[in-house]
N, CA, C and O atoms as a DFTB+ gen file, in Angstrom:
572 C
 N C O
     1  1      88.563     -45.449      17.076
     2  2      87.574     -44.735      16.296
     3  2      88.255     -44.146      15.057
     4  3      89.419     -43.750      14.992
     5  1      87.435     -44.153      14.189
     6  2      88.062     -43.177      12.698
     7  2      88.291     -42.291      12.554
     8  3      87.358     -41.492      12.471
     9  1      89.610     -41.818      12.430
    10  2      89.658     -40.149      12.476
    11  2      88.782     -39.201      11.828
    12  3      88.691     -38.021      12.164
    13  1      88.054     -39.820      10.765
    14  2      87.042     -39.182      10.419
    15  2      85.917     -38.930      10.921
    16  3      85.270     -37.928      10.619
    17  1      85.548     -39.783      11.731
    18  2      84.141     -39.597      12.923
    19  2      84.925     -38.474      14.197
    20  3      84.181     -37.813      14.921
    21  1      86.113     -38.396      14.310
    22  2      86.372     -37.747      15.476
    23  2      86.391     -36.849      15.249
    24  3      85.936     -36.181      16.177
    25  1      86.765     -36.123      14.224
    26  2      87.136     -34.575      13.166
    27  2      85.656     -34.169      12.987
    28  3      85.356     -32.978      13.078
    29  1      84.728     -35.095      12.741
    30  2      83.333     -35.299      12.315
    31  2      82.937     -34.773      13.571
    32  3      82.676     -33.590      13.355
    33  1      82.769     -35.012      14.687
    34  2      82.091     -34.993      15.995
    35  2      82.847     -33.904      16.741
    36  3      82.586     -33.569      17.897
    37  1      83.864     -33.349      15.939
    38  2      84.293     -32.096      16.751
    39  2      83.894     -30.949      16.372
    40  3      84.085     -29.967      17.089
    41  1      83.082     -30.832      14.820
    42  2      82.386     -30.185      14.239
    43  2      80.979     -29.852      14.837
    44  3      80.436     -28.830      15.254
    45  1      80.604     -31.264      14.683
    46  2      79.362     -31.144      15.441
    47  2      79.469     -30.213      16.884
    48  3      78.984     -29.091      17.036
    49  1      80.213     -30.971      17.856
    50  2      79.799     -30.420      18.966
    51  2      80.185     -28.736      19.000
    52  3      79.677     -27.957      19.807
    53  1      80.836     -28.484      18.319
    54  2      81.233     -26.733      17.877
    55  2      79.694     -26.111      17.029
    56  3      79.463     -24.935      16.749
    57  1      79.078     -26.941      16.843
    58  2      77.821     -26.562      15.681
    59  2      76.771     -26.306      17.095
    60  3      76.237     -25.211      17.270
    61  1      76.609     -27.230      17.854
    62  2      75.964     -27.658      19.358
    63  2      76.356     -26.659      20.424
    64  3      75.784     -26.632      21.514
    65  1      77.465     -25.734      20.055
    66  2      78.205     -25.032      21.241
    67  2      78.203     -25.672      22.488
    68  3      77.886     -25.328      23.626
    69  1      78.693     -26.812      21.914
    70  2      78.750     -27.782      23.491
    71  2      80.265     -28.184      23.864
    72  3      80.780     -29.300      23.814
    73  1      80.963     -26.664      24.344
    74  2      82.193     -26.550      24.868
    75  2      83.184     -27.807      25.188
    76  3      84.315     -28.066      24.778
    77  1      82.173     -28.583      26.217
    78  2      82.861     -29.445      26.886
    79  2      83.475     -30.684      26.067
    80  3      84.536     -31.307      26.033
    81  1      82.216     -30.700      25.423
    82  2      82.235     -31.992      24.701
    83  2      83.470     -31.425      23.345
    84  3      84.164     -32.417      23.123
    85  1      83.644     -30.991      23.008
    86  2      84.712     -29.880      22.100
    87  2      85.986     -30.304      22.912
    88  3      86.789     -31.149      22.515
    89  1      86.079     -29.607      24.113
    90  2      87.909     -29.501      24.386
    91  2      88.302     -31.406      25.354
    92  3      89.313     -31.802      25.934
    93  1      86.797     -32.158      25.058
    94  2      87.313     -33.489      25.663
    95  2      87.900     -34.357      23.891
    96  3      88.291     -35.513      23.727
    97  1      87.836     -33.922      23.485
    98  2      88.142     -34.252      21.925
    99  2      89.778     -33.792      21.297
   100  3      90.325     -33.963      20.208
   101  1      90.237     -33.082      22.688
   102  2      91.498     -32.233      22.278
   103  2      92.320     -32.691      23.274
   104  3      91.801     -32.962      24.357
   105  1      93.626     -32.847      23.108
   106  2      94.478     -33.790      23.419
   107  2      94.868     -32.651      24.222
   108  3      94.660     -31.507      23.820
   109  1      95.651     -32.995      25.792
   110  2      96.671     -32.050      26.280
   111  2      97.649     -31.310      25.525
   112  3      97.970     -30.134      25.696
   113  1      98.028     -32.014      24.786
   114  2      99.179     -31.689      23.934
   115  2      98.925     -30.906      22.510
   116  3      99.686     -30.731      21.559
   117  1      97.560     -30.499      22.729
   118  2      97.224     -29.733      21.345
   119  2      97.787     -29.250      21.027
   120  3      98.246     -28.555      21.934
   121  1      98.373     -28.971      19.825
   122  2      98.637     -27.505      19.215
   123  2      97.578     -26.656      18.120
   124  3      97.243     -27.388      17.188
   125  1      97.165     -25.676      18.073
   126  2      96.241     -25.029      16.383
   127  2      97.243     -23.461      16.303
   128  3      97.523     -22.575      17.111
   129  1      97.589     -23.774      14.693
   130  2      97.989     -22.557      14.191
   131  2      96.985     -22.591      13.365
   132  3      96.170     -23.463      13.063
   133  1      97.241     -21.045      12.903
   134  2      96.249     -20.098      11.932
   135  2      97.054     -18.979      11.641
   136  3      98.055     -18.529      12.198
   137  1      96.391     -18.611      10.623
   138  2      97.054     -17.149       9.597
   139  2      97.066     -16.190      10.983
   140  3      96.271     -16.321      11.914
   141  1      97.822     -15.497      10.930
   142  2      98.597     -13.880      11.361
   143  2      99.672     -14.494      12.779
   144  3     100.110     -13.831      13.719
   145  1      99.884     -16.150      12.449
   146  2     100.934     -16.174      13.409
   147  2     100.341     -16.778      14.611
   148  3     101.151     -16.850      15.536
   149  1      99.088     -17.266      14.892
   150  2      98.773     -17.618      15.593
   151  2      99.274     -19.385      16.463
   152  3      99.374     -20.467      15.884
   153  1      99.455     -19.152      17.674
   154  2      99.644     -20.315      18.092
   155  2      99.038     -20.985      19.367
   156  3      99.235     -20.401      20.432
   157  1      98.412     -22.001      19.373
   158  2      97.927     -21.782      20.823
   159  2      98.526     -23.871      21.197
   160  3      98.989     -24.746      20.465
   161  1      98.123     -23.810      22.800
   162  2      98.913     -25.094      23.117
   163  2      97.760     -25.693      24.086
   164  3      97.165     -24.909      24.825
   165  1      97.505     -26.783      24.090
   166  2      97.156     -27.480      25.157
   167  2      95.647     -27.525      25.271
   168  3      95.092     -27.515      24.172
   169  1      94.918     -27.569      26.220
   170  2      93.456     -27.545      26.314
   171  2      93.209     -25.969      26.730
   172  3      92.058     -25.598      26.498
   173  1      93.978     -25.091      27.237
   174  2      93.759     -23.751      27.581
   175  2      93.858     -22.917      25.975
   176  3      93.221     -21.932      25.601
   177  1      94.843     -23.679      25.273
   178  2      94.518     -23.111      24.051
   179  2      93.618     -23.365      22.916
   180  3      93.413     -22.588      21.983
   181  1      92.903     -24.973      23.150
   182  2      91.713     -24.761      23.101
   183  2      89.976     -23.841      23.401
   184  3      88.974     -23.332      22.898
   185  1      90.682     -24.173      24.558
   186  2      89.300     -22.969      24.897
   187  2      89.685     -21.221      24.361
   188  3      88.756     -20.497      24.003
   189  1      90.739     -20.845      24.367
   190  2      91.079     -19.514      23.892
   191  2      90.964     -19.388      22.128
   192  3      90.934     -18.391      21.407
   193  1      90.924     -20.669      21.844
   194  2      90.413     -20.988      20.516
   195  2      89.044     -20.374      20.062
   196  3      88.834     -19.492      19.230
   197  1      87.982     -21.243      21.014
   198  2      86.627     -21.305      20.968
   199  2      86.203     -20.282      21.321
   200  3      85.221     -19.860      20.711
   201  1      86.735     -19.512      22.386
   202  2      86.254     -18.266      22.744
   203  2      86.702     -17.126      21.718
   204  3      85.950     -16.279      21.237
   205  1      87.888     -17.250      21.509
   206  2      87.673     -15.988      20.075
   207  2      86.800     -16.130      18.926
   208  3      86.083     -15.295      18.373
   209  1      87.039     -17.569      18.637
   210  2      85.690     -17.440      17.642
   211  2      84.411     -17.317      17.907
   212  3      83.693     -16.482      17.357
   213  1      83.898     -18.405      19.049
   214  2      82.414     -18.074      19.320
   215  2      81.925     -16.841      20.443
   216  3      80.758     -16.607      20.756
   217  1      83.288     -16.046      21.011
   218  2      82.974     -14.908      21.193
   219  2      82.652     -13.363      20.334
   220  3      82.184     -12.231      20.461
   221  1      83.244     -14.235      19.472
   222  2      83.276     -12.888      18.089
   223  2      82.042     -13.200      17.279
   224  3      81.413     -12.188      16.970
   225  1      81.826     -13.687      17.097
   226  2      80.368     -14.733      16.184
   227  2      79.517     -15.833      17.222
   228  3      79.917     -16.996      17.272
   229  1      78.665     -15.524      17.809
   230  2      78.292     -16.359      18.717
   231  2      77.167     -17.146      18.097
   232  3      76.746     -18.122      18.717
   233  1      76.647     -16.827      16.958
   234  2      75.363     -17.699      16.256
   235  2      76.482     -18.379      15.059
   236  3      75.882     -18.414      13.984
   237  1      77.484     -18.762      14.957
   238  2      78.056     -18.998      14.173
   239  2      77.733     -20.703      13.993
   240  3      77.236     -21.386      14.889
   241  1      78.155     -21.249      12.552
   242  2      78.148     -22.401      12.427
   243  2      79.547     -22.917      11.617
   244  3      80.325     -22.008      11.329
   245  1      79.855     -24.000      11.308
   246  2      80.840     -24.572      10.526
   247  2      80.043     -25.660       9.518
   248  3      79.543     -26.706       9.931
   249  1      80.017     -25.172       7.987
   250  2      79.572     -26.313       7.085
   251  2      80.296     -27.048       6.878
   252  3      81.345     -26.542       6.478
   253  1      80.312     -28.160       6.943
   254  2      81.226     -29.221       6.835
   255  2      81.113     -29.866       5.253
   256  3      81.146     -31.085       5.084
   257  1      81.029     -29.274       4.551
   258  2      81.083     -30.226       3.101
   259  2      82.208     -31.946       2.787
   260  3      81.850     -33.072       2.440
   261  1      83.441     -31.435       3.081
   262  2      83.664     -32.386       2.862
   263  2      84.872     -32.941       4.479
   264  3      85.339     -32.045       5.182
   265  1      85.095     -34.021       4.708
   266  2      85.902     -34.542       5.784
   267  2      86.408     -35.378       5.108
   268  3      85.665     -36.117       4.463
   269  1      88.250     -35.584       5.010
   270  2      88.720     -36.988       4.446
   271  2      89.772     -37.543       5.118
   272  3      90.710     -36.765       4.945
   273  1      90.211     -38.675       5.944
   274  2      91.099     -39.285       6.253
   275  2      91.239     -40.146       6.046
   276  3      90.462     -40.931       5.504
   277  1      92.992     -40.417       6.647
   278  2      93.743     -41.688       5.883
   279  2      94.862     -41.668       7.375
   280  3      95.555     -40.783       7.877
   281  1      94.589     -43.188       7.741
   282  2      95.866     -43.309       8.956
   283  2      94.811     -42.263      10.104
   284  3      93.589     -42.142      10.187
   285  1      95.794     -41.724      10.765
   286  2      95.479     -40.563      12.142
   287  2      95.723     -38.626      11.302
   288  3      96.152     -37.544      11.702
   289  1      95.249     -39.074      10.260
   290  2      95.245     -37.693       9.440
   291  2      93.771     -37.536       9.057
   292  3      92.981     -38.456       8.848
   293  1      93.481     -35.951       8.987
   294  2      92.173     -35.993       8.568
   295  2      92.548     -34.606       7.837
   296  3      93.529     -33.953       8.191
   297  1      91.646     -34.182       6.731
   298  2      91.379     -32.740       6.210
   299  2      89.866     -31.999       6.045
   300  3      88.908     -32.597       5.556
   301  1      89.829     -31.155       6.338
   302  2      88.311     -30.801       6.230
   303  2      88.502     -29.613       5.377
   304  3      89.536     -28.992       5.128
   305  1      87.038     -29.389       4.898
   306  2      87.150     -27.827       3.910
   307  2      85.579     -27.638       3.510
   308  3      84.795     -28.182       2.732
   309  1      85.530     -26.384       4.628
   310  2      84.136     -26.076       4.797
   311  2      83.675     -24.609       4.701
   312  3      84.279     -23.820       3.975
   313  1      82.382     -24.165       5.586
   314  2      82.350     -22.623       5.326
   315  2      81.794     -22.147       7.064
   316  3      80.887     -22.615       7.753
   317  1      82.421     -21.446       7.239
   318  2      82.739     -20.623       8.602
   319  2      81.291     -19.277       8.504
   320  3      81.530     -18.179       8.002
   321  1      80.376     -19.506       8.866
   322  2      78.951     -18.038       9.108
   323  2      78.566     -17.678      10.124
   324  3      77.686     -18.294      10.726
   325  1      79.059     -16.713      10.530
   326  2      77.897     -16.215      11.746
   327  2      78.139     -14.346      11.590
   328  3      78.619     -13.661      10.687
   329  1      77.617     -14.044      12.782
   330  2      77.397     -12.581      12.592
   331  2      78.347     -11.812      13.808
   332  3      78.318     -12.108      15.003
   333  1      79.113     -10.852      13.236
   334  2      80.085     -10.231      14.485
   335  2      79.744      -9.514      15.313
   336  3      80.084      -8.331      15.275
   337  1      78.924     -10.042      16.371
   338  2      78.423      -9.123      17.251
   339  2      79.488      -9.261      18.715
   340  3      79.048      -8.816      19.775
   341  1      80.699      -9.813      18.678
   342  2      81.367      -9.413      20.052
   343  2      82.269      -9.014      19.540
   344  3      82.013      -8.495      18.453
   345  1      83.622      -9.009      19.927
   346  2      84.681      -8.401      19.650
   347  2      85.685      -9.890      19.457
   348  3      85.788     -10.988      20.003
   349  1      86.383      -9.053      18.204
   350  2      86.710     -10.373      17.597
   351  2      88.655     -10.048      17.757
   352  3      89.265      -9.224      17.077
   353  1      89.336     -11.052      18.944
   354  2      90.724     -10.916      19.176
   355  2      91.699     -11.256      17.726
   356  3      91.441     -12.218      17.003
   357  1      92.419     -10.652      17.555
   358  2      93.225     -11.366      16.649
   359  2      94.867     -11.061      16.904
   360  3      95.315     -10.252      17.716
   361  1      95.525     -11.793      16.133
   362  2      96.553     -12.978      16.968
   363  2      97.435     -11.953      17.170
   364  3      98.212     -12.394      18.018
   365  1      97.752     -10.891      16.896
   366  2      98.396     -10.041      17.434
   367  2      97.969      -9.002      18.459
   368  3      98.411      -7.856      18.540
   369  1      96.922      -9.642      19.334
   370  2      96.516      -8.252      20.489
   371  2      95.303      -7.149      20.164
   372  3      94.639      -6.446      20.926
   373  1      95.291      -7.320      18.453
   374  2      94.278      -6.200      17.915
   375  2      92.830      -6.478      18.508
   376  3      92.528      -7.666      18.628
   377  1      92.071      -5.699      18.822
   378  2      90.692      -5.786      19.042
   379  2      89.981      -5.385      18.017
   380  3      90.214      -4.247      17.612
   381  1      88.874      -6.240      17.286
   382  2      88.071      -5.505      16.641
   383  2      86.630      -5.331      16.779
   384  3      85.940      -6.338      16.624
   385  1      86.221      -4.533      16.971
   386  2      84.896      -3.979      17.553
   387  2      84.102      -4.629      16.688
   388  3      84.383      -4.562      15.491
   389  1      82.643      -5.591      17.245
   390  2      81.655      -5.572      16.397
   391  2      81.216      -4.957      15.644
   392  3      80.810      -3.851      16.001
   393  1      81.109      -5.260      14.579
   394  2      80.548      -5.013      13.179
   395  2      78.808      -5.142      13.058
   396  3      78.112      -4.148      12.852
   397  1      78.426      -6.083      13.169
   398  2      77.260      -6.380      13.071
   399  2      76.808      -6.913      11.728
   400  3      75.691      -7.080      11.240
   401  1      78.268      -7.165      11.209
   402  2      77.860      -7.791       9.988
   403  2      77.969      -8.911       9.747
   404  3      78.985      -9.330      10.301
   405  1      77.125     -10.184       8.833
   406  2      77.017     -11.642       8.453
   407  2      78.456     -11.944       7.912
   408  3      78.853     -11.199       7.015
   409  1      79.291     -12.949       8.345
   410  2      80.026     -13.028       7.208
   411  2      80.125     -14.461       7.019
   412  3      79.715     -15.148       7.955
   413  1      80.806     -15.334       5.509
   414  2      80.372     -16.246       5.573
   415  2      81.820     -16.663       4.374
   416  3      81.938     -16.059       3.308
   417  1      82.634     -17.585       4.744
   418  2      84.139     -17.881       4.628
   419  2      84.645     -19.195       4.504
   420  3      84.777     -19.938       5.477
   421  1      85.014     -19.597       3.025
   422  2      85.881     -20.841       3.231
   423  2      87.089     -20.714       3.821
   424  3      87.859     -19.755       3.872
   425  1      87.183     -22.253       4.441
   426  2      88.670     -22.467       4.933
   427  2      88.489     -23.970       5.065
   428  3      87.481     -24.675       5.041
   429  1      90.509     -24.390       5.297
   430  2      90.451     -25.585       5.286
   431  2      91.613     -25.763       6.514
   432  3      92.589     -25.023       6.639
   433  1      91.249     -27.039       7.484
   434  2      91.435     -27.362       8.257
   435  2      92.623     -28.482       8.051
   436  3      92.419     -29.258       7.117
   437  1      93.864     -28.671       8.817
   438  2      94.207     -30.828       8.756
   439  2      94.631     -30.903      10.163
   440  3      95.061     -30.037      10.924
   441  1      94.412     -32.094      10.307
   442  2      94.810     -32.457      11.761
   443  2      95.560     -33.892      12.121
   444  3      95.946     -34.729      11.304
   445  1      95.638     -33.936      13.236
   446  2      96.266     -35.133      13.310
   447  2      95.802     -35.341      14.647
   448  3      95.881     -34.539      15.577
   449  1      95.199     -36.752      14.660
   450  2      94.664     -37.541      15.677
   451  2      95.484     -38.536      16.573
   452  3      95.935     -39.541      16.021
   453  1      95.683     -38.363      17.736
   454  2      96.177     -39.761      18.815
   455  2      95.362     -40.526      19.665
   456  3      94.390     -39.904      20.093
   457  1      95.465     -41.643      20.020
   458  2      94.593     -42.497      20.644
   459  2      93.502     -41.889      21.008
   460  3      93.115     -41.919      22.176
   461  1      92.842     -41.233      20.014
   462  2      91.225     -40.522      19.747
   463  2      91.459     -39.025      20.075
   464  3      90.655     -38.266      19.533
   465  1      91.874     -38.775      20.418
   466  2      92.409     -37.090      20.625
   467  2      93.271     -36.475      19.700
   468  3      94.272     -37.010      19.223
   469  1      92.929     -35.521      19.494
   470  2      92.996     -34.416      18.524
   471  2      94.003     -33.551      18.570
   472  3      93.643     -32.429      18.927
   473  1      95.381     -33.692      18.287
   474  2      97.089     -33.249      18.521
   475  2      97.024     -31.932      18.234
   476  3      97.301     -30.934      18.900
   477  1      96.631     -32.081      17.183
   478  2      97.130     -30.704      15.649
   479  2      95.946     -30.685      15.391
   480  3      95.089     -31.567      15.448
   481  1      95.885     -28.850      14.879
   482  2      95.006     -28.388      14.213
   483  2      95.695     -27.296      13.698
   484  3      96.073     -26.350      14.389
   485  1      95.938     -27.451      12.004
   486  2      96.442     -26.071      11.144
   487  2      95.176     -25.557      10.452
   488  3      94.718     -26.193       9.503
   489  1      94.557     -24.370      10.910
   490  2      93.593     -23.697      10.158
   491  2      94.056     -22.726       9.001
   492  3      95.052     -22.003       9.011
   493  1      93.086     -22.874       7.970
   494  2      93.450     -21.958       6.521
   495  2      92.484     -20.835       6.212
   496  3      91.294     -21.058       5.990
   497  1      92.927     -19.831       6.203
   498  2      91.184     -18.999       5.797
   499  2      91.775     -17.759       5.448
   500  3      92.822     -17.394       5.982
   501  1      91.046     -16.920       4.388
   502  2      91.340     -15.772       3.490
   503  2      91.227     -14.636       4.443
   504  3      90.240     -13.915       4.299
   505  1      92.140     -14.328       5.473
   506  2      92.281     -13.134       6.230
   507  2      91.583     -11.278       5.329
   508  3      90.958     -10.364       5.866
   509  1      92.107     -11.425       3.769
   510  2      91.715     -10.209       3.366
   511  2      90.214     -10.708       3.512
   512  3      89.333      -9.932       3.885
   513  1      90.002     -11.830       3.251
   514  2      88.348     -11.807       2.613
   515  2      87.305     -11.426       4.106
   516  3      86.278     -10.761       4.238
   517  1      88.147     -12.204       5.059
   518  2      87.273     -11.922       6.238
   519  2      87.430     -10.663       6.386
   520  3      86.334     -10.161       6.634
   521  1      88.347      -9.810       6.356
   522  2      88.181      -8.287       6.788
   523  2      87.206      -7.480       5.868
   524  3      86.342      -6.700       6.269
   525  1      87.484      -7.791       4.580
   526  2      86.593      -6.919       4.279
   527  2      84.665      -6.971       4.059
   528  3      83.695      -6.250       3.824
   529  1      85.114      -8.561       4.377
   530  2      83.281      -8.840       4.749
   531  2      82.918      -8.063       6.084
   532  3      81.852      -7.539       6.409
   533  1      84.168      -8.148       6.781
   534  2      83.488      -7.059       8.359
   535  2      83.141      -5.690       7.789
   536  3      82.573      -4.925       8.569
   537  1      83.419      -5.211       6.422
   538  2      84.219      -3.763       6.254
   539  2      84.801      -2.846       6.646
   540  3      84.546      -1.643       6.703
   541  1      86.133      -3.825       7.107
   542  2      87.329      -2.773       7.740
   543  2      88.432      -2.980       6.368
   544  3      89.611      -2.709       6.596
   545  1      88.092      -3.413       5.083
   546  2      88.845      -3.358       3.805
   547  2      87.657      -2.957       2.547
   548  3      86.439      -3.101       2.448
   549  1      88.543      -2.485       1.834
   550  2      87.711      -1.889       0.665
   551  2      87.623      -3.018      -0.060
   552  3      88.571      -3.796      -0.173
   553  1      86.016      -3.265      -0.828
   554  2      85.756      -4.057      -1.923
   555  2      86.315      -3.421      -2.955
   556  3      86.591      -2.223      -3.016
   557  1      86.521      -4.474      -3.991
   558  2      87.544      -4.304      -5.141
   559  2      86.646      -3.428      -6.163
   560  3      87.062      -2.926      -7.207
   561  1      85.456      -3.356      -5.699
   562  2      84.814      -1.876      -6.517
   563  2      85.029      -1.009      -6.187
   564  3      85.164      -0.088      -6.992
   565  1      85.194      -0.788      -4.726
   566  2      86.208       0.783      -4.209
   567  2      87.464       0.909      -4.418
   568  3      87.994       2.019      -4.465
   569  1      88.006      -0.019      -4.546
   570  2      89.586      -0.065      -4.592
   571  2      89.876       0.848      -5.745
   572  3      91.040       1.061      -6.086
């Protein structure tokens, strides 16, 4: 299959909140980093994936604008929306209490695909921007 339909269909089923179909798309051997140091491994760090995000934002979606691969490489760069109504973990232990606020965030994704499973995942996304859409940072009119 094309790494682009697989990157494609892992979106989807994250859009579907259809868990299963999500971490059968993810290789044992996963790895996903992300900003503040984050690292997670395997299919358990898949699901600890999914659950911080769609526990922290549970109406959330992923726009997928664009998907491009070449070989078992893919890149995506889309927009991350939903609303913080659980508590949102972050990679150092911090808890942050629902907000109740919309927020709505580019980032860009690359990965790397094996015999249809999904190795790597390096996520990219504006850590100040998400905080202060929660408003736990001052907009640059308060600043």
């Amino acid at each position: 299959m094309d790494v682009k339909e697989i990157v494609k269909r892992f979106y989807d089923n994250w859009n579907k909140k259809d868990k299963e179909a999500y971490l059968a798309d993810c290789s044992d051997s996963l790895e996903i980093t992300a900003p503040g140091g984050l690292l997670l491994r395997g299919l358990s760090g898949a699901e600890m994936y999914w659950e911080g995000w769609c526990g922290a934002f549970p109406d959330n979606q992923q726009i997928m604008p664009t998907i491009v691969g070449v070989g078992d490489q893919a890149a995506a760069e889309g927009v991350f929306e939903g609303t913080h109504t659980g508590t949102l973990h972050a990679p150092d232990g911090t808890e942050i209490s629902p907000t109740d606020r919309h927020i709505s965030g580019q980032f860009s994704e690359f990965f790397v695909v094996r015999d249809d499973k999904i190795v790597s995942v390096h996520l990219y996304y504006d850590q100040l921007d998400l905080l202060t859409q929660l408003g736990l940072m001052p907009t640059s009119d308060a600043a």
